[in-house]
PyMOL Python script that loads the backbone (N, CA, C, O; Angstrom):
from pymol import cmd

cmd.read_pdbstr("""\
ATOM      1  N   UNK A   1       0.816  -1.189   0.000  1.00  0.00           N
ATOM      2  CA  UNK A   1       0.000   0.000   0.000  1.00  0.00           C
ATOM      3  C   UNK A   1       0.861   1.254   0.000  1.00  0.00           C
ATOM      4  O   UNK A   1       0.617   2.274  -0.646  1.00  0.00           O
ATOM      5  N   UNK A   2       2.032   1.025   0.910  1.00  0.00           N
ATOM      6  CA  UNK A   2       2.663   2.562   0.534  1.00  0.00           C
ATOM      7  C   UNK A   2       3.496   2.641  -0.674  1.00  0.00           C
ATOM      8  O   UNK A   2       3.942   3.765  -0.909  1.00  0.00           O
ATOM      9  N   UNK A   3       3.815   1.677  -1.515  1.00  0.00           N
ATOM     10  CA  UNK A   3       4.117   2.111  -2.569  1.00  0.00           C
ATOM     11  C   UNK A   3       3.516   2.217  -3.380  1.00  0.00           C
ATOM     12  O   UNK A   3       3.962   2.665  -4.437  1.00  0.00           O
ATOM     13  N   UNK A   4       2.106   1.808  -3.209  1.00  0.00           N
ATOM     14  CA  UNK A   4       1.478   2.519  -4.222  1.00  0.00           C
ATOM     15  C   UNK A   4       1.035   4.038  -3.886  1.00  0.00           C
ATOM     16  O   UNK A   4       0.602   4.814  -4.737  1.00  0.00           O
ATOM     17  N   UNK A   5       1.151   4.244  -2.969  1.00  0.00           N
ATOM     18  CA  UNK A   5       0.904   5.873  -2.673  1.00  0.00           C
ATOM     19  C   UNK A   5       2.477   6.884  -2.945  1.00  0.00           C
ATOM     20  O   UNK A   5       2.677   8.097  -2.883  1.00  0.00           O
ATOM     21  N   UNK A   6       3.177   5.977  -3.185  1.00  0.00           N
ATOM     22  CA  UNK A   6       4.550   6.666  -3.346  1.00  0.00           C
ATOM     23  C   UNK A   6       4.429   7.075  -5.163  1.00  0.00           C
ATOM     24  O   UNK A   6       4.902   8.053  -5.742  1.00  0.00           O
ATOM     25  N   UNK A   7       3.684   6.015  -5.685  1.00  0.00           N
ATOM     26  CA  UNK A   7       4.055   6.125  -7.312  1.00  0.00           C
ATOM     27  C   UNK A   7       2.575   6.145  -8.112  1.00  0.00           C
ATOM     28  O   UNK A   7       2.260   5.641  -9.191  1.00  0.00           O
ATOM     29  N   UNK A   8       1.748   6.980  -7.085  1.00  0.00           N
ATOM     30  CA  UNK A   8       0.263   7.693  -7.822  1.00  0.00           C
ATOM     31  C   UNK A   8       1.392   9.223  -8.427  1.00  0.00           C
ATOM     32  O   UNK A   8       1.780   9.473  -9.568  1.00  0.00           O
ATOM     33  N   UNK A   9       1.561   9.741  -7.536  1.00  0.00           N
ATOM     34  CA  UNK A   9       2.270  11.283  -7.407  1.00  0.00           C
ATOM     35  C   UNK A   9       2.931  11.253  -8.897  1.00  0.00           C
ATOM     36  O   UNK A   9       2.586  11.858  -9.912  1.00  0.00           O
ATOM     37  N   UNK A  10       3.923  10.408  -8.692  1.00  0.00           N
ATOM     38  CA  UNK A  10       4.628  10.356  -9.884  1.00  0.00           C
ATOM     39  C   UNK A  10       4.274  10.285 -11.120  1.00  0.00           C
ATOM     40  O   UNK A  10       4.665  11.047 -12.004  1.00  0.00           O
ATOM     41  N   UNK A  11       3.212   9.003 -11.304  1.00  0.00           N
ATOM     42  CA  UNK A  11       2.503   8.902 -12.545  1.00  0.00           C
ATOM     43  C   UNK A  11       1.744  10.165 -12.431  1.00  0.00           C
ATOM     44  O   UNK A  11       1.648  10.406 -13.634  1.00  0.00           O
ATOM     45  N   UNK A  12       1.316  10.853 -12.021  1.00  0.00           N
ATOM     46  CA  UNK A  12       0.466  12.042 -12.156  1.00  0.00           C
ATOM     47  C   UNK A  12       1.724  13.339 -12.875  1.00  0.00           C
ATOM     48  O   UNK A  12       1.620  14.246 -13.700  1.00  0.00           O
ATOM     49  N   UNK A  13       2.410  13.007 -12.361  1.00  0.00           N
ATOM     50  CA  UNK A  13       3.514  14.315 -12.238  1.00  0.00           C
ATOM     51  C   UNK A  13       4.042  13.353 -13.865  1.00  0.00           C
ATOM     52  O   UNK A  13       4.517  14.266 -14.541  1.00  0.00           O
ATOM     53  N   UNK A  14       4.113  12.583 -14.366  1.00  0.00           N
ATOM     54  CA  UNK A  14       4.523  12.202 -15.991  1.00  0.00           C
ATOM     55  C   UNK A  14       3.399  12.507 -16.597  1.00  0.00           C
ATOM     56  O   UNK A  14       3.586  12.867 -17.759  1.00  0.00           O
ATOM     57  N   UNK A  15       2.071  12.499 -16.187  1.00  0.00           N
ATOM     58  CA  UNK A  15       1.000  12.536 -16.954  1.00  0.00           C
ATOM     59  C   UNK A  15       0.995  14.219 -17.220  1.00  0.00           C
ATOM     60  O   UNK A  15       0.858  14.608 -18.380  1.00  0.00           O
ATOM     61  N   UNK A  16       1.102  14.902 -16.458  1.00  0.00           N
ATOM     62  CA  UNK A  16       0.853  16.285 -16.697  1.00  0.00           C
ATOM     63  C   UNK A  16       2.032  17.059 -17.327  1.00  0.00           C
ATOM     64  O   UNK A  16       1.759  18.258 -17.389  1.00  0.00           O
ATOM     65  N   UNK A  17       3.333  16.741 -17.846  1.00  0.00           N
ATOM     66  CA  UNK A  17       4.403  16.594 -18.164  1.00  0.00           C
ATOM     67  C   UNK A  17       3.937  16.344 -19.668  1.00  0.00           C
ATOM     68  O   UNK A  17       3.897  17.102 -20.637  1.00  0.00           O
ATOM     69  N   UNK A  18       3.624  15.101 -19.517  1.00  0.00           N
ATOM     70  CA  UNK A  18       3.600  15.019 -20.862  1.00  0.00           C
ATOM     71  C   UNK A  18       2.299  15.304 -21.691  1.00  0.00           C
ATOM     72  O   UNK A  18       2.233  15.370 -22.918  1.00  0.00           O
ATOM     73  N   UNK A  19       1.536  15.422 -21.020  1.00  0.00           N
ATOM     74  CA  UNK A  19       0.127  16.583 -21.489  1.00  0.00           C
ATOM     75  C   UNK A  19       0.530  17.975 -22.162  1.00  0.00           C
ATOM     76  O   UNK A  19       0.158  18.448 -23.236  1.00  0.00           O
ATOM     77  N   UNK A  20       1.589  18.593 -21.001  1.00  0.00           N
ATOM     78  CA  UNK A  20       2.625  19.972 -21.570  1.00  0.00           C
ATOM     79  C   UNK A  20       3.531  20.122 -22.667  1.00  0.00           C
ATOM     80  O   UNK A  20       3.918  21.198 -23.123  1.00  0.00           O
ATOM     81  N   UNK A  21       3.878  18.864 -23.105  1.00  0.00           N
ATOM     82  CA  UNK A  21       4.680  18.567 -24.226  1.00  0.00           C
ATOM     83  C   UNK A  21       4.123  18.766 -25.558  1.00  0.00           C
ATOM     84  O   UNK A  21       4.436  19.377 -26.579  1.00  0.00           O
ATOM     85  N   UNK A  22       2.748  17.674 -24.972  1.00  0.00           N
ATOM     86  CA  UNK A  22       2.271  16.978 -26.169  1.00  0.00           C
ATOM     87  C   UNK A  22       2.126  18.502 -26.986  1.00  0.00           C
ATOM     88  O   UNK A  22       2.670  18.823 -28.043  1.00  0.00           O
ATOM     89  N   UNK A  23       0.931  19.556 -25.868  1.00  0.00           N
ATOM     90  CA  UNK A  23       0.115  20.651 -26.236  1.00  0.00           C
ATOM     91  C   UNK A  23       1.010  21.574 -27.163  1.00  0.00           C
ATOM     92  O   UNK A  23       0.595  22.120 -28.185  1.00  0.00           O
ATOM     93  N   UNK A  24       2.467  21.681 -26.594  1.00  0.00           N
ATOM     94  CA  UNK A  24       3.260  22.613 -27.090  1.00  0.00           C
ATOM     95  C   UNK A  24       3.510  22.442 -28.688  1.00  0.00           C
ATOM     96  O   UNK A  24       3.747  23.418 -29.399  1.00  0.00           O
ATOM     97  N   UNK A  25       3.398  20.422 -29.448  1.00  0.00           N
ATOM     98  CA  UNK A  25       3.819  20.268 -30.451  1.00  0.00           C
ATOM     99  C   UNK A  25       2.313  20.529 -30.797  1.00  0.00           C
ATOM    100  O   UNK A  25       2.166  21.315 -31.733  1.00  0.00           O
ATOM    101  N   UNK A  26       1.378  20.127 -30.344  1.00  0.00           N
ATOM    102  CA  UNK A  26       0.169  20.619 -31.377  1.00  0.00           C
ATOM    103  C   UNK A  26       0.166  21.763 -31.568  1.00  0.00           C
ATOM    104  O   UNK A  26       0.131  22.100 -32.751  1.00  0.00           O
ATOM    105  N   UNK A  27       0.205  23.036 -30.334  1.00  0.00           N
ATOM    106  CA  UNK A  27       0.510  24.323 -31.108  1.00  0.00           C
ATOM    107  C   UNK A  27       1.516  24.657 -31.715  1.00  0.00           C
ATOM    108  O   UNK A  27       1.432  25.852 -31.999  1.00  0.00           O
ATOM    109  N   UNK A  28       2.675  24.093 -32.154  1.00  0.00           N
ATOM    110  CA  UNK A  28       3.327  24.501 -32.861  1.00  0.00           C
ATOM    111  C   UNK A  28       3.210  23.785 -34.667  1.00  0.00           C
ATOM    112  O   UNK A  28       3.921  24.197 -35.584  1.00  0.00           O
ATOM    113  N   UNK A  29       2.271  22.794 -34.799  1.00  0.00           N
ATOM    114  CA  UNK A  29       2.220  22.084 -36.010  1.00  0.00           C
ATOM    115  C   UNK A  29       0.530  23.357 -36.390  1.00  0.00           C
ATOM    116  O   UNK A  29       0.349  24.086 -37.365  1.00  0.00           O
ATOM    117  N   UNK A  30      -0.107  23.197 -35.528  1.00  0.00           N
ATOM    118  CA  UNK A  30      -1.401  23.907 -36.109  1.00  0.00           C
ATOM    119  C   UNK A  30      -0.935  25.789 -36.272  1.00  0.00           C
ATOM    120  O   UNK A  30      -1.285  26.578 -37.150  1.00  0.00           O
ATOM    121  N   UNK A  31      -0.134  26.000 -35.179  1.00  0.00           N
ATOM    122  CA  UNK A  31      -0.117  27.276 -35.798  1.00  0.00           C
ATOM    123  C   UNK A  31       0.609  27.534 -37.672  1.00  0.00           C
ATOM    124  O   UNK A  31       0.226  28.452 -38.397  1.00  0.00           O
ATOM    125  N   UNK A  32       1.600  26.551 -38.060  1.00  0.00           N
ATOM    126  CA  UNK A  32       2.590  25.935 -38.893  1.00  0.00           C
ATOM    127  C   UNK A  32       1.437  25.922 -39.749  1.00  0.00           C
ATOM    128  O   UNK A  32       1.563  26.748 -40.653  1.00  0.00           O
ATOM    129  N   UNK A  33       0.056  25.101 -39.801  1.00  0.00           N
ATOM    130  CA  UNK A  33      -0.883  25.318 -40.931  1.00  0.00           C
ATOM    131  C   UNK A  33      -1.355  26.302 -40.870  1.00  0.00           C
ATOM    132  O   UNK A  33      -1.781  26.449 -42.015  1.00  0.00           O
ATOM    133  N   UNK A  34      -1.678  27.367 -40.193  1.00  0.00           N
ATOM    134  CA  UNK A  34      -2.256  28.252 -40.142  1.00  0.00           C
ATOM    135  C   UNK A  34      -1.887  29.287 -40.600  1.00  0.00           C
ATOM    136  O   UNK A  34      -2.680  30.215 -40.755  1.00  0.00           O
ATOM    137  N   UNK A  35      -0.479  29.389 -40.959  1.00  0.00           N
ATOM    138  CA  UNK A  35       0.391  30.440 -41.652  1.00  0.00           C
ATOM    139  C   UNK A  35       0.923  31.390 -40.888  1.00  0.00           C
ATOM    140  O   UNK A  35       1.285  32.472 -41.352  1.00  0.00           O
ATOM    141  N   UNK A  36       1.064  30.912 -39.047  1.00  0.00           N
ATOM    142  CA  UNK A  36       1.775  31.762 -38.088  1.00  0.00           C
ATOM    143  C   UNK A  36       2.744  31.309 -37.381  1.00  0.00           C
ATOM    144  O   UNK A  36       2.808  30.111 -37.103  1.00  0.00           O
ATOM    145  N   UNK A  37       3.822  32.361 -36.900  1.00  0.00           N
ATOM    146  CA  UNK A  37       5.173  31.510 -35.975  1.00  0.00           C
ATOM    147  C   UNK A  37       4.536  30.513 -35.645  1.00  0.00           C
ATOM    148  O   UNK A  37       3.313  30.575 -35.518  1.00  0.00           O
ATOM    149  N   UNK A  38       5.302  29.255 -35.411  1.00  0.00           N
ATOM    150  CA  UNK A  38       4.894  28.399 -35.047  1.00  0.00           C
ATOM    151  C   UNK A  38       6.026  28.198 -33.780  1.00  0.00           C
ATOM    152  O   UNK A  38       5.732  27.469 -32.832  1.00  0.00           O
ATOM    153  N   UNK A  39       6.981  28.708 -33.823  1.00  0.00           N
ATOM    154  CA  UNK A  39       7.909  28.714 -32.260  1.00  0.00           C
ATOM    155  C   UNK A  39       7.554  29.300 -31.375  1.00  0.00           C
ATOM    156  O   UNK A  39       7.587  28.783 -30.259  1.00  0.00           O
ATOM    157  N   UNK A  40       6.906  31.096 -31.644  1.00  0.00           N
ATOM    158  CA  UNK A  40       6.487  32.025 -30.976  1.00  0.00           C
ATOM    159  C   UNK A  40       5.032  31.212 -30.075  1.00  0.00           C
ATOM    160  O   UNK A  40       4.708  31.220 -28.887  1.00  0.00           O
ATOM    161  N   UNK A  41       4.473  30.618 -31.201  1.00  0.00           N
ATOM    162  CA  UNK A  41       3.006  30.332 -30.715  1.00  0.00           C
ATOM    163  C   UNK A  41       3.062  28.967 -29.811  1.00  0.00           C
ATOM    164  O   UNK A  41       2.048  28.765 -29.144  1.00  0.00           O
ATOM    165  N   UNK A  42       3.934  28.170 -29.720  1.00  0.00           N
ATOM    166  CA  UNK A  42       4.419  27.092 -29.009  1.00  0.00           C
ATOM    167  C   UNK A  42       4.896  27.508 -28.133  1.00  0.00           C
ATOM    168  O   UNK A  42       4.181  27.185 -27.185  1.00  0.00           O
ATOM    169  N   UNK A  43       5.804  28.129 -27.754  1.00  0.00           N
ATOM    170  CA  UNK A  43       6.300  29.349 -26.438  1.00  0.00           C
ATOM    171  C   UNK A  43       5.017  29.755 -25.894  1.00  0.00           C
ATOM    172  O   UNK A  43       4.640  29.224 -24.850  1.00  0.00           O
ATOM    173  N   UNK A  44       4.404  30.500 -26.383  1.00  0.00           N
ATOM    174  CA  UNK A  44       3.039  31.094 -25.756  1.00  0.00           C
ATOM    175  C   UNK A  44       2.040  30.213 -24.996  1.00  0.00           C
ATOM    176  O   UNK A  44       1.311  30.405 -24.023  1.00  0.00           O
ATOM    177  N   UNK A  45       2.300  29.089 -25.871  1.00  0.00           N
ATOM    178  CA  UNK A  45       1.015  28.012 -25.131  1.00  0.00           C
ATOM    179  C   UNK A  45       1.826  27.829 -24.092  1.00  0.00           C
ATOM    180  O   UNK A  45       1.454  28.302 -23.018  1.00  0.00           O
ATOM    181  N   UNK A  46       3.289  27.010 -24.161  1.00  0.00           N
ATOM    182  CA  UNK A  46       3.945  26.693 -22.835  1.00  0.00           C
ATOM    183  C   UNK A  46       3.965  27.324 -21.691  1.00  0.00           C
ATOM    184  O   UNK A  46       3.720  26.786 -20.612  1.00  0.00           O
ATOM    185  N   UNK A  47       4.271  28.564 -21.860  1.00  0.00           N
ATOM    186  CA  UNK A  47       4.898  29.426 -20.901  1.00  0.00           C
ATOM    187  C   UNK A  47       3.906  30.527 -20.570  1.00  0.00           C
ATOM    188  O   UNK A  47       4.159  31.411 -19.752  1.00  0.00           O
ATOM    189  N   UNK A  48       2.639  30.422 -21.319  1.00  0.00           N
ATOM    190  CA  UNK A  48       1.457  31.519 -21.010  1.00  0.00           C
ATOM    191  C   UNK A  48       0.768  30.866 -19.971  1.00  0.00           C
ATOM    192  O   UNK A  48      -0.355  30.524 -20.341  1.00  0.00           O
ATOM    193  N   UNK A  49       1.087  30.500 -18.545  1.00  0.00           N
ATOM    194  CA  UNK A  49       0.622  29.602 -17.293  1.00  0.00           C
ATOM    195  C   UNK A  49      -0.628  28.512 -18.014  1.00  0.00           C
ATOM    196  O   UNK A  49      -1.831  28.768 -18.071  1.00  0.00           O
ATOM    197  N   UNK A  50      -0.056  27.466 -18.438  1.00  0.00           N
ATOM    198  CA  UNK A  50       0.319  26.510 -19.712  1.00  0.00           C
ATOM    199  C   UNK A  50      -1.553  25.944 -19.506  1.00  0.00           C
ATOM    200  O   UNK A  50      -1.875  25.856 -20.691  1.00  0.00           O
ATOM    201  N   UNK A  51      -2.383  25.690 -18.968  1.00  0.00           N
ATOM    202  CA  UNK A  51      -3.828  25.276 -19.827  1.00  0.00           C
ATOM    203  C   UNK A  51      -4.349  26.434 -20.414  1.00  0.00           C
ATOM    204  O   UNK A  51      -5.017  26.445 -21.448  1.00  0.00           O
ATOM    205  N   UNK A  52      -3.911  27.795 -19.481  1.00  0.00           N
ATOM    206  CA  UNK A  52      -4.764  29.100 -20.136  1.00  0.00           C
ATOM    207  C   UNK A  52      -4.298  29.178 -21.455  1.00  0.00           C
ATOM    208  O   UNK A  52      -4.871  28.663 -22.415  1.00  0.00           O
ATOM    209  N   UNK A  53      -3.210  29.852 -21.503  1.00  0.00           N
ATOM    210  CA  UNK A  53      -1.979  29.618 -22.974  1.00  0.00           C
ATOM    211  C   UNK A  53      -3.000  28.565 -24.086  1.00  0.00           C
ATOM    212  O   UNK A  53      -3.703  29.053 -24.971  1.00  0.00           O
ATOM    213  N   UNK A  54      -2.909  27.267 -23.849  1.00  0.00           N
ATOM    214  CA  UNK A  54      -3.824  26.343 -24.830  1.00  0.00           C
ATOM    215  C   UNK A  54      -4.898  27.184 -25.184  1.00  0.00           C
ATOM    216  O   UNK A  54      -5.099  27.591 -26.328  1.00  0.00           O
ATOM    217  N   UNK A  55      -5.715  27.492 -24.013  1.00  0.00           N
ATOM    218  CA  UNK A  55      -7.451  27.701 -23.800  1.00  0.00           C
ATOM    219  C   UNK A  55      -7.430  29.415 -24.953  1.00  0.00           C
ATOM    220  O   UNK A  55      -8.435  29.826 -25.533  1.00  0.00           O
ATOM    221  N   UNK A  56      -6.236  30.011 -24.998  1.00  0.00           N
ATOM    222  CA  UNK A  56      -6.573  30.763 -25.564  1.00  0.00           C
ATOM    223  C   UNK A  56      -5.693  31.166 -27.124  1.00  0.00           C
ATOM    224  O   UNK A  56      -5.914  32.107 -27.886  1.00  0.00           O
ATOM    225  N   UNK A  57      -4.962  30.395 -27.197  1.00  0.00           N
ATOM    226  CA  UNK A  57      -4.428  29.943 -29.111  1.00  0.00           C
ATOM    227  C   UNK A  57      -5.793  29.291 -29.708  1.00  0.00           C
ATOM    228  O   UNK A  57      -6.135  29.717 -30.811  1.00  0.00           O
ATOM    229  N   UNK A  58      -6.725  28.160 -29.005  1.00  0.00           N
ATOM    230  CA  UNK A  58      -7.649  27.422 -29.483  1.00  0.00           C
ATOM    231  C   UNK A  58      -8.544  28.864 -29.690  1.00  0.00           C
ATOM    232  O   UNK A  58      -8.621  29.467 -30.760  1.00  0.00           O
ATOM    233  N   UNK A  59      -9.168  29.253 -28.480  1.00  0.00           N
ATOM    234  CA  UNK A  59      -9.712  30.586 -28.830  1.00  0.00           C
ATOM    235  C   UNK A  59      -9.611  31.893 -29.758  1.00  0.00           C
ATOM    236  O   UNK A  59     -10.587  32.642 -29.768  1.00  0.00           O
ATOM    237  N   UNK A  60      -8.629  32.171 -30.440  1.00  0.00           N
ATOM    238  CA  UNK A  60      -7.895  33.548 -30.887  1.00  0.00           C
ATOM    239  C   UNK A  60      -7.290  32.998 -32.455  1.00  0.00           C
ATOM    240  O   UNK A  60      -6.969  33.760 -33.367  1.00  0.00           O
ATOM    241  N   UNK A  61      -7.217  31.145 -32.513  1.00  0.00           N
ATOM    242  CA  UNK A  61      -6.570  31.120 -33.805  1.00  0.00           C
ATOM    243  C   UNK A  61      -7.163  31.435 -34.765  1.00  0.00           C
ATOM    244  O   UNK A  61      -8.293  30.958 -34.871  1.00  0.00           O
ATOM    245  N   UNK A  62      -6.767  32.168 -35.636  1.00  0.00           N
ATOM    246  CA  UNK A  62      -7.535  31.999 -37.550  1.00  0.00           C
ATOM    247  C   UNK A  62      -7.976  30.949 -37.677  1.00  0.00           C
ATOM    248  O   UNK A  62      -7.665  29.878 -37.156  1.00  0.00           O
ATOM    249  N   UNK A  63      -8.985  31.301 -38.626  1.00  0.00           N
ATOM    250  CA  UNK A  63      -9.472  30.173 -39.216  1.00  0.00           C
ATOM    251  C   UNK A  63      -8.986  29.013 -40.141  1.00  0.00           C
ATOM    252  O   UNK A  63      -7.865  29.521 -40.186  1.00  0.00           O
ATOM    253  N   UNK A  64      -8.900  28.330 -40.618  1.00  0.00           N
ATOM    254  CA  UNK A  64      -7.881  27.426 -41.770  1.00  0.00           C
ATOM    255  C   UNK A  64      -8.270  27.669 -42.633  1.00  0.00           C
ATOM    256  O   UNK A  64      -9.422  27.465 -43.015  1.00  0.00           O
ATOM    257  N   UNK A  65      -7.290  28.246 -43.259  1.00  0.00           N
ATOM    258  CA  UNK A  65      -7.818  28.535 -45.093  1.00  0.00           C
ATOM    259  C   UNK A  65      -6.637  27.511 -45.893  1.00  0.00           C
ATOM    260  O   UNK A  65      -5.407  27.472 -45.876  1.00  0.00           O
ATOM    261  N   UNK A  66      -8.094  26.440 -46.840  1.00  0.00           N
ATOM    262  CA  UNK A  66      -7.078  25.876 -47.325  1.00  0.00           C
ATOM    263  C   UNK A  66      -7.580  25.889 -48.717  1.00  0.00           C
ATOM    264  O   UNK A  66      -8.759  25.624 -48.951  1.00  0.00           O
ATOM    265  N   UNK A  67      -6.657  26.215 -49.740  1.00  0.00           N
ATOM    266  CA  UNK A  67      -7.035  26.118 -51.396  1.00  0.00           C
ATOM    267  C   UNK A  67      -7.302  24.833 -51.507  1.00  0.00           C
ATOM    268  O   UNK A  67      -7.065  23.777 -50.920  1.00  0.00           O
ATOM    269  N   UNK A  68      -8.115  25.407 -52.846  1.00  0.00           N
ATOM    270  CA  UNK A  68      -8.517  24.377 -53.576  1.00  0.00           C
ATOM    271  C   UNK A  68      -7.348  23.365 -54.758  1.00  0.00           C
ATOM    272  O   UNK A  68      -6.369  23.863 -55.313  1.00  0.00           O
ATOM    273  N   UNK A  69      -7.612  22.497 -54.846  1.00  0.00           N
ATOM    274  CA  UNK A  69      -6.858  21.644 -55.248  1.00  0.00           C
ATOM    275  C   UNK A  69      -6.753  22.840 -56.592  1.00  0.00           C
ATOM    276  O   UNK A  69      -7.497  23.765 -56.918  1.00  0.00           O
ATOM    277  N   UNK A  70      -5.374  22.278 -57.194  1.00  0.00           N
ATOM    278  CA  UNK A  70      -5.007  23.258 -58.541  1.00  0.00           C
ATOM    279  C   UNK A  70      -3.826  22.292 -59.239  1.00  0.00           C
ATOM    280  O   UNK A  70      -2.694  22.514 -58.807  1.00  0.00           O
ATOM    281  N   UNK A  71      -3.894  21.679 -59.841  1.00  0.00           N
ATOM    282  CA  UNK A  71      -3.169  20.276 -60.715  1.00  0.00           C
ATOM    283  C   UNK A  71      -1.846  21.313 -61.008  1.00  0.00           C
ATOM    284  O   UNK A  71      -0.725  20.895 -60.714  1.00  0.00           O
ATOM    285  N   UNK A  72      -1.993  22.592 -61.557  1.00  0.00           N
ATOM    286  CA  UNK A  72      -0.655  23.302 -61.952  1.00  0.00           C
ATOM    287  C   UNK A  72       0.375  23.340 -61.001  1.00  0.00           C
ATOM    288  O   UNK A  72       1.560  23.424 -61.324  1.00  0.00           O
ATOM    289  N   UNK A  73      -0.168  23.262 -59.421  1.00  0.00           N
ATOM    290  CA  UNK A  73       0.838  23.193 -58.642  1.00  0.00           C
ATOM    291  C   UNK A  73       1.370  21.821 -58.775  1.00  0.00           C
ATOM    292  O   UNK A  73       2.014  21.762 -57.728  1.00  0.00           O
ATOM    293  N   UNK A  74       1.519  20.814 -59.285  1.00  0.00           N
ATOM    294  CA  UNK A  74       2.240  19.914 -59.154  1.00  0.00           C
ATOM    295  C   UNK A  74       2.579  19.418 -60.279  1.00  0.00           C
ATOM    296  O   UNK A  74       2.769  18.202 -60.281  1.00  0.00           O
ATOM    297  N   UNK A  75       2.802  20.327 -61.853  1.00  0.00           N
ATOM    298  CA  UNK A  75       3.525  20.216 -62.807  1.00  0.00           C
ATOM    299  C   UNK A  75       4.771  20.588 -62.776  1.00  0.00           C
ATOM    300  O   UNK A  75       5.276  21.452 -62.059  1.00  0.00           O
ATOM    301  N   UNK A  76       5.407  19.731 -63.797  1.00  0.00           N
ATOM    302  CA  UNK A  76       7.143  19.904 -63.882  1.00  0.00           C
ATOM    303  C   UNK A  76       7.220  20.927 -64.751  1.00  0.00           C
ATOM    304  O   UNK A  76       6.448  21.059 -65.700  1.00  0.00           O
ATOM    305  N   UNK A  77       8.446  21.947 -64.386  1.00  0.00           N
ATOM    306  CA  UNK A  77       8.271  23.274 -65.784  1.00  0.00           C
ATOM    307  C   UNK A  77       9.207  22.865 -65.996  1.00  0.00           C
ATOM    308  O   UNK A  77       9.860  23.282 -66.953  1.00  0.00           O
TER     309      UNK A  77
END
""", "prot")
cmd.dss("prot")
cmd.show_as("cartoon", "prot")
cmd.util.cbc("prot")
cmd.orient("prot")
């Protein structure tokens, strides 16, 4: 019993760790489609006292603008 009370803490303390990680690469791949820093905006989520930071890139991002398919972009000149 006390080791399992020794290694709840811990797994909690990897779980929220790597929750902080994960968040930082999603904001930095979605800001990356979105057509904004994507280091700046990964910094911001991290280090903006890190669920608010998330709670408000999700809130504040642009919208996704994505073209329409266009065959010329993928001809050889």
């Amino acid at each position: 019993m006390n080791a399992l009370l020794q290694t709840v803490p811990f797994i909690l303390l990897i779980s929220v760790v790597a929750l902080w990680i994960w968040s930082g690469v999603w904001a930095h791949r979605d800001a990356k489609l979105r057509g904004k820093p994507p280091m700046l905006v990964s910094l911001l989520v991290l280090l903006l006292s890190w669920p608010i930071g998330l709670l408000v890139w999700i809130a504040l991002r642009p919208p996704l603008q994505r073209r329409a398919f266009d065959l010329n972009d993928f001809k050889v000149r």
